[in-house]
C-alpha positions as CSV (number, residue, x, y, z in Angstrom):
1,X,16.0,-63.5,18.5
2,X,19.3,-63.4,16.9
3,X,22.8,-61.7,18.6
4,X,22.1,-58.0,19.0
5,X,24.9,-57.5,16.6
6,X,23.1,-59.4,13.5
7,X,20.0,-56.7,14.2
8,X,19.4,-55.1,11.0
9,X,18.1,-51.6,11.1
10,X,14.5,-51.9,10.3
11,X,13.7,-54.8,13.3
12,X,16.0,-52.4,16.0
13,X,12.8,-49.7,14.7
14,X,10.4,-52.6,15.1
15,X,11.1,-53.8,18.3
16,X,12.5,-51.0,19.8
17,X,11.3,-51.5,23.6
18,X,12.3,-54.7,23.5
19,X,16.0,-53.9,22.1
20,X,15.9,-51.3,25.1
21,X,15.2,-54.0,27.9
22,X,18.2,-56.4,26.8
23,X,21.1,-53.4,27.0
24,X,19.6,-51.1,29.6
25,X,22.0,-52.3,32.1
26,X,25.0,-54.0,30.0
27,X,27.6,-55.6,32.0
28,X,29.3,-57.6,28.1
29,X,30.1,-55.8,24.8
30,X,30.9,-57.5,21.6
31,X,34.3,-57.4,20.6
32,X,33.6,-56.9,17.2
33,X,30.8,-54.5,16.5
34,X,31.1,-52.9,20.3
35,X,27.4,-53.1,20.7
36,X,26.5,-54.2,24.8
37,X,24.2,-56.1,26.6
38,X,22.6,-57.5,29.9
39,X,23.5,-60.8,29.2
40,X,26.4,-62.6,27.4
41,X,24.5,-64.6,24.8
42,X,23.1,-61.4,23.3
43,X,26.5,-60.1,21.7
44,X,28.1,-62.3,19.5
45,X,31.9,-61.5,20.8
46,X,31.1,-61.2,24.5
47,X,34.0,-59.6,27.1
48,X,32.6,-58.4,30.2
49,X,33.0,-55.0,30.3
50,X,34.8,-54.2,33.7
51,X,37.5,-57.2,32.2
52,X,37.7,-54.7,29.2
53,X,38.4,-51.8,31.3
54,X,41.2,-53.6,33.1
55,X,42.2,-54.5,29.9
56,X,41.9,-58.2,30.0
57,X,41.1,-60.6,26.9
C-alpha cells in the first residue's frame, strides 16, 4: 500500500475498513497534507503529533 496521503478517493471507498485500522489511533500526521496515522511509514511527512503540539519540527 502506498502513504496514506497518495490514497486517491475511489481506493479510501474501496478499502475503507482497512484505511480505518491504520489511523484509528494516530500518534504521526503528515506535514504536508495533515492526514494521521498509527504508524510513521504510513504518512509521507511524518511529525509525531504530541512533538507538533509542543511545537517542535
Amino acid at each position: 500500500m502506498k502513504t496514506l496521503c497518495d490514497l486517491k478517493k475511489d481506493y479510501i471507498e474501496e478499502h475503507i475498513s482497512e484505511v480505518i485500522k491504520l489511523v484509528d489511533k494516530p500518534k504521526y500526521v503528515c506535514r504536508k497534507c495533515l492526514r494521521s496515522a498509527n504508524e510513521k511509514d504510513k504518512v509521507c511527512k511524518p511529525i509525531l503529533i504530541s512533538d507538533a503540539l509542543m511545537g517542535k519540527k
